[in-house]
DSSP file (Angstrom, degrees, kcal/mol; ACC not computed):
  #  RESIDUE AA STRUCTURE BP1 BP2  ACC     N-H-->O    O-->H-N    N-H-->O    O-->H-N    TCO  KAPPA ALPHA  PHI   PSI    X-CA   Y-CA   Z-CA
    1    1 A X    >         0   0    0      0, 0.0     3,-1.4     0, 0.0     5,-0.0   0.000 360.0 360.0 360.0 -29.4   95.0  107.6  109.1
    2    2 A X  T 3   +     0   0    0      1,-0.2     0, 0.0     2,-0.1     0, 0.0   0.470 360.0  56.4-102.4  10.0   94.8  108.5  112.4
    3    3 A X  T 3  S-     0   0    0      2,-0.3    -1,-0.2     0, 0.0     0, 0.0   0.300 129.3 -91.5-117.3  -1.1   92.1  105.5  112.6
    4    4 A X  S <  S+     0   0    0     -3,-1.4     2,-0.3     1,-0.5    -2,-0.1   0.284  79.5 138.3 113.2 -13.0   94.6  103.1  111.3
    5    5 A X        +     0   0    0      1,-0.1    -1,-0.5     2,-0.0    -2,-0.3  -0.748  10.5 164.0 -86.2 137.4   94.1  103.1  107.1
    6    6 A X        +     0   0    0     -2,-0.3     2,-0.4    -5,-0.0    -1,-0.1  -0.194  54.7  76.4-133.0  -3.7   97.1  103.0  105.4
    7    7 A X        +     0   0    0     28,-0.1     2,-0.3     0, 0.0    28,-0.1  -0.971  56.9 173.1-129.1 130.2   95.8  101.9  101.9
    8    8 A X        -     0   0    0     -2,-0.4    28,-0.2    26,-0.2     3,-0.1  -0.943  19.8-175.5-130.5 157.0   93.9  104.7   99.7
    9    9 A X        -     0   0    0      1,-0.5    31,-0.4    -2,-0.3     2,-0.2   0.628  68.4  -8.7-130.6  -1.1   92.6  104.6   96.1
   10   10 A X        -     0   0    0     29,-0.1    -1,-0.5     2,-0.0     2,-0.5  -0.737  58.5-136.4 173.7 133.8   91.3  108.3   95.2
   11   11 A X  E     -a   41   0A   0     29,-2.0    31,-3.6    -2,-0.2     2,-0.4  -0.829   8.1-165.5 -97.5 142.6   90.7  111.4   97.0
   12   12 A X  E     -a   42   0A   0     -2,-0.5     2,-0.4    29,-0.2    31,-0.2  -0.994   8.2-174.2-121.2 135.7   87.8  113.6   96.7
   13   13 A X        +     0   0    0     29,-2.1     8,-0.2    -2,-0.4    31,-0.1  -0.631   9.7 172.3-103.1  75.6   88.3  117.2   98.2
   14   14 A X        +     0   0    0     -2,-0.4     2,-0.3    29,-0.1    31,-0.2  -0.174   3.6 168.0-104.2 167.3   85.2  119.2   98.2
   15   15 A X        -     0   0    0     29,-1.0     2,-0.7     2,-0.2     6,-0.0  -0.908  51.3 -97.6-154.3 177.9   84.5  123.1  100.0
   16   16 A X  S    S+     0   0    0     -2,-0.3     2,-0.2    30,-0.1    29,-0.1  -0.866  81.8 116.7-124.6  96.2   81.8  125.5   99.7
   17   17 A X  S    S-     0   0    0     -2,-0.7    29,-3.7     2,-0.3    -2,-0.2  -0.862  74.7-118.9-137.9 163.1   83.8  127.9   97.1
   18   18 A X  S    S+     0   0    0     -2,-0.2     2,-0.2    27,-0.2    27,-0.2   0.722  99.5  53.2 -88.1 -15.7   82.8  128.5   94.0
   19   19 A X  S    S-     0   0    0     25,-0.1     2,-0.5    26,-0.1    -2,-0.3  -0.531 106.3 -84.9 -91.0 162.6   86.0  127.0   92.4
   20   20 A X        -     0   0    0     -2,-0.2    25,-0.2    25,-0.2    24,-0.2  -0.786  54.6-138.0 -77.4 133.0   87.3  123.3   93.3
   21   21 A X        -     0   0    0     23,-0.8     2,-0.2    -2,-0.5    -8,-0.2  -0.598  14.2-144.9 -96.4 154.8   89.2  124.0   96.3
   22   22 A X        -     0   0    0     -2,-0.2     2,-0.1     1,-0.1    -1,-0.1  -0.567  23.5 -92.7-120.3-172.8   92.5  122.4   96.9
   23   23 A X        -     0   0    0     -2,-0.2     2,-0.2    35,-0.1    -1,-0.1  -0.484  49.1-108.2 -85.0 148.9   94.5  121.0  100.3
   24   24 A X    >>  -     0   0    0     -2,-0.1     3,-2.2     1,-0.0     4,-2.2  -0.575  39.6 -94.6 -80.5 162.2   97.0  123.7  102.0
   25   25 A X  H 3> S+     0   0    0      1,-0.3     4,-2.1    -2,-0.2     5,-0.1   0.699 127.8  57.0 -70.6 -39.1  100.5  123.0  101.6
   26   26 A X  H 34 S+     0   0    0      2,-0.2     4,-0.4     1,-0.1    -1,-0.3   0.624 119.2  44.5 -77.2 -12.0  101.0  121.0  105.3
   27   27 A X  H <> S+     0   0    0     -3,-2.2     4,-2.9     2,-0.2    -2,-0.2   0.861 103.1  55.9 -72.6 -50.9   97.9  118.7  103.6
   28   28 A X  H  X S+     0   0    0     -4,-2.2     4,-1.7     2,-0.2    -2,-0.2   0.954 114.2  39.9 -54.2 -62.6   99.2  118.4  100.4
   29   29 A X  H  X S+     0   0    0     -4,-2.1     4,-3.0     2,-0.3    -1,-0.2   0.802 114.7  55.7 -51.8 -30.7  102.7  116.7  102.0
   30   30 A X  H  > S+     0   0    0     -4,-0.4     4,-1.3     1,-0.2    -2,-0.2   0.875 110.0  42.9 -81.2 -59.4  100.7  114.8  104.5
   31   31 A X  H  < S+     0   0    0     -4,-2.9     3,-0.3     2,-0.2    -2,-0.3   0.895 107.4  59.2 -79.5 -29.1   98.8  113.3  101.6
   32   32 A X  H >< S+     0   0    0     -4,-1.7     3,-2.1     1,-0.2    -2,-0.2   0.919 106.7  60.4 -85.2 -59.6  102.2  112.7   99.3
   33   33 A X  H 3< S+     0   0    0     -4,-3.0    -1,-0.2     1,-0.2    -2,-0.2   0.859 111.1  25.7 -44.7 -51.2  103.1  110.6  102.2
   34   34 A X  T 3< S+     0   0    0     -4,-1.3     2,-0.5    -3,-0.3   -26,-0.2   0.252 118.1  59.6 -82.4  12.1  100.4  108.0  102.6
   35   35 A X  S <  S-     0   0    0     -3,-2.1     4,-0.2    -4,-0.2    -1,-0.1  -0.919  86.5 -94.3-152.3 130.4   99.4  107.9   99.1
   36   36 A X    >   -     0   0    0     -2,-0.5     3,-4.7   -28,-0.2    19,-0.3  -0.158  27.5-129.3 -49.3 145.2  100.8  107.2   95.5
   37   37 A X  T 3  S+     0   0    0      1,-0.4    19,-1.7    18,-0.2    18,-0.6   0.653 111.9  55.5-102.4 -13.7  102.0  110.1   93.4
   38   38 A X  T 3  S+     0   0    0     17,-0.2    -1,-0.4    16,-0.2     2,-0.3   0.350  81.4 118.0 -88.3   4.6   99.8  108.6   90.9
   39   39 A X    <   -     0   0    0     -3,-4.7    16,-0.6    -4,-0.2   -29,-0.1  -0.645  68.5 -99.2 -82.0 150.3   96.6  108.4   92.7
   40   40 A X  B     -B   54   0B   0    -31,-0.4   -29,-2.0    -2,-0.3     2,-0.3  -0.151  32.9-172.7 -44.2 143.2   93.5  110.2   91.7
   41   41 A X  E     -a   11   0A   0     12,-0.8     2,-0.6   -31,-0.2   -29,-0.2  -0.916   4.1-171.9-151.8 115.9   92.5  113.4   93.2
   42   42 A X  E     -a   12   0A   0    -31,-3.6   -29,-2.1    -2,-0.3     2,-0.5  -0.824   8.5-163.0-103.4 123.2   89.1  115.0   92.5
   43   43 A X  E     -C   51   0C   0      8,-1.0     8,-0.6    -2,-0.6     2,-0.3  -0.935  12.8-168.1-131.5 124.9   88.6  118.6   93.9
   44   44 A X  E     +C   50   0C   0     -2,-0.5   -29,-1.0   -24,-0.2   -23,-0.8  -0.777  11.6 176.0-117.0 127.2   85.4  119.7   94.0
   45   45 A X    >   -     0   0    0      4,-2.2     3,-1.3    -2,-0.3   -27,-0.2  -0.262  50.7 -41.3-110.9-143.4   83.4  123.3   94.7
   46   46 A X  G >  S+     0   0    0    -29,-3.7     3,-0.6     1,-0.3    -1,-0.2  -0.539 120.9  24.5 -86.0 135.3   80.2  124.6   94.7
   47   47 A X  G 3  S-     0   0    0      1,-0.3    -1,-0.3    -2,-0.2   -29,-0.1   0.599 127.7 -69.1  99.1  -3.6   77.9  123.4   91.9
   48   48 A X  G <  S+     0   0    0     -3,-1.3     2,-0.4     1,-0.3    -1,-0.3   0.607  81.9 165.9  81.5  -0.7   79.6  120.1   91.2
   49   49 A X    <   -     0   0    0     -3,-0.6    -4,-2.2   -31,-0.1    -1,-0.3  -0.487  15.1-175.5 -71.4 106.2   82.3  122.0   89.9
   50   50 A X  E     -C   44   0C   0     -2,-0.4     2,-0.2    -6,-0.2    -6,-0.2  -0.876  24.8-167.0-126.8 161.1   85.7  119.3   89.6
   51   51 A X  E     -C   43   0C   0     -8,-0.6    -8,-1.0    -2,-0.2    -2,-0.0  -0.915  16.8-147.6-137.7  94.9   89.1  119.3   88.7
   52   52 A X        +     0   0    0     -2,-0.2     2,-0.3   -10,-0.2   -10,-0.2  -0.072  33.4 145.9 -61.8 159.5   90.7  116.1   88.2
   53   53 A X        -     0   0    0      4,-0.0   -12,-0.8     0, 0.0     2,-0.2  -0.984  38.2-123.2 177.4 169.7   94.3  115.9   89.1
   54   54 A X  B  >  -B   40   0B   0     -2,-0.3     4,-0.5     1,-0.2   -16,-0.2  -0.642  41.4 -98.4-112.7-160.7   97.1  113.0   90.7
   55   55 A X  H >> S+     0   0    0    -18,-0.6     3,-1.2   -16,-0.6     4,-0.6   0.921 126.6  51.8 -32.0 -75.8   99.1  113.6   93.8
   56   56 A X  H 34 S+     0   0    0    -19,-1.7   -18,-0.1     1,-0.3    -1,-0.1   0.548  98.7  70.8 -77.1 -11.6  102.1  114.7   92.3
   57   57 A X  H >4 S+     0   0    0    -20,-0.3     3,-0.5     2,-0.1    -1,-0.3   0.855 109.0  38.6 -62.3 -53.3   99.7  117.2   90.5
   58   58 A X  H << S+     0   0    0     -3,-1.2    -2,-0.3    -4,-0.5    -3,-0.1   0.886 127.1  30.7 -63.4 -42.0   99.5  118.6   94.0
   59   59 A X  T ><  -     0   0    0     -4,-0.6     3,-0.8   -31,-0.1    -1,-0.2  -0.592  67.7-170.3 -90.8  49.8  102.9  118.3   95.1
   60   60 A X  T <  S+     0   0    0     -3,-0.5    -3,-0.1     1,-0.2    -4,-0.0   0.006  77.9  14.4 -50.3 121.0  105.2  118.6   92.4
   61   61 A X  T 3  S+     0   0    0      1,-0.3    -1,-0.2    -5,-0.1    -5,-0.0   0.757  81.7 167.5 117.0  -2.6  108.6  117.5   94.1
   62   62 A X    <   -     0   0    0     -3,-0.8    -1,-0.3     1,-0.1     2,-0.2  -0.389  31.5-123.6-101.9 154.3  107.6  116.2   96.9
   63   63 A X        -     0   0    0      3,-0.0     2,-0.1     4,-0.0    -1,-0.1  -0.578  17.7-158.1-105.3-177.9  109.9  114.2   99.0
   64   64 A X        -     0   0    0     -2,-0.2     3,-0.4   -32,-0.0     4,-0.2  -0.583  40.5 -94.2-121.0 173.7  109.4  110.5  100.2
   65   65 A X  S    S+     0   0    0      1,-0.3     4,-0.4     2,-0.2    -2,-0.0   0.275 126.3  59.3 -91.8  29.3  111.0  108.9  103.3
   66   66 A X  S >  S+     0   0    0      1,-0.1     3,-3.0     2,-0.1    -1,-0.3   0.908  90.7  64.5 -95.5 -33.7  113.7  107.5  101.2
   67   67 A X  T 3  S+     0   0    0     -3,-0.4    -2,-0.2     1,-0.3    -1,-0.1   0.572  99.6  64.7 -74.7 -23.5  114.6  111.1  100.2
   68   68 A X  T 3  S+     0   0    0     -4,-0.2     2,-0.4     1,-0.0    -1,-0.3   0.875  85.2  87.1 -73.2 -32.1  115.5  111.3  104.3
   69   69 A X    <         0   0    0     -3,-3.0    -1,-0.0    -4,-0.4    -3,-0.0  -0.479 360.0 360.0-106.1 168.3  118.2  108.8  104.3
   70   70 A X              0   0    0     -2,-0.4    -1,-0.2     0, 0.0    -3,-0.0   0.301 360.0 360.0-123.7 360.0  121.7  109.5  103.7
């Protein structure tokens, strides 16, 4: 984003935990913004370990910037 892409088709989010690690909560909104609540999102640990998921599988709720106006 901060390099100027504005179009995404799947995230992969990997860590070195032994589980698939997921985004913190100021990520998780940050990604709901630029990216459809229906894109793929693979989160990945140690071992190959994955968890398939969407967006809105991360952020259930989340608001958009139409949800701003009034």
């Amino acid at each position: 984003v901060s390099e100027g892409e504005r179009s995404f088709e799947h995230l992969v989010i990997a860590g070195h935990t032994p589980k698939p690690i997921s985004p913190c909560g100021a990520c998780r909104q940050v990604i709901s913004e630029f990216c459809e609540a229906d894109m793929p999102v693979t989160l990945v640990g140690e071992n190959g370990v994955t968890k398939e998921m969407t967006v809105e599988d991360l952020l259930p709720y989340f608001f958009k910037e139409e949800d701003l106006s009034i």
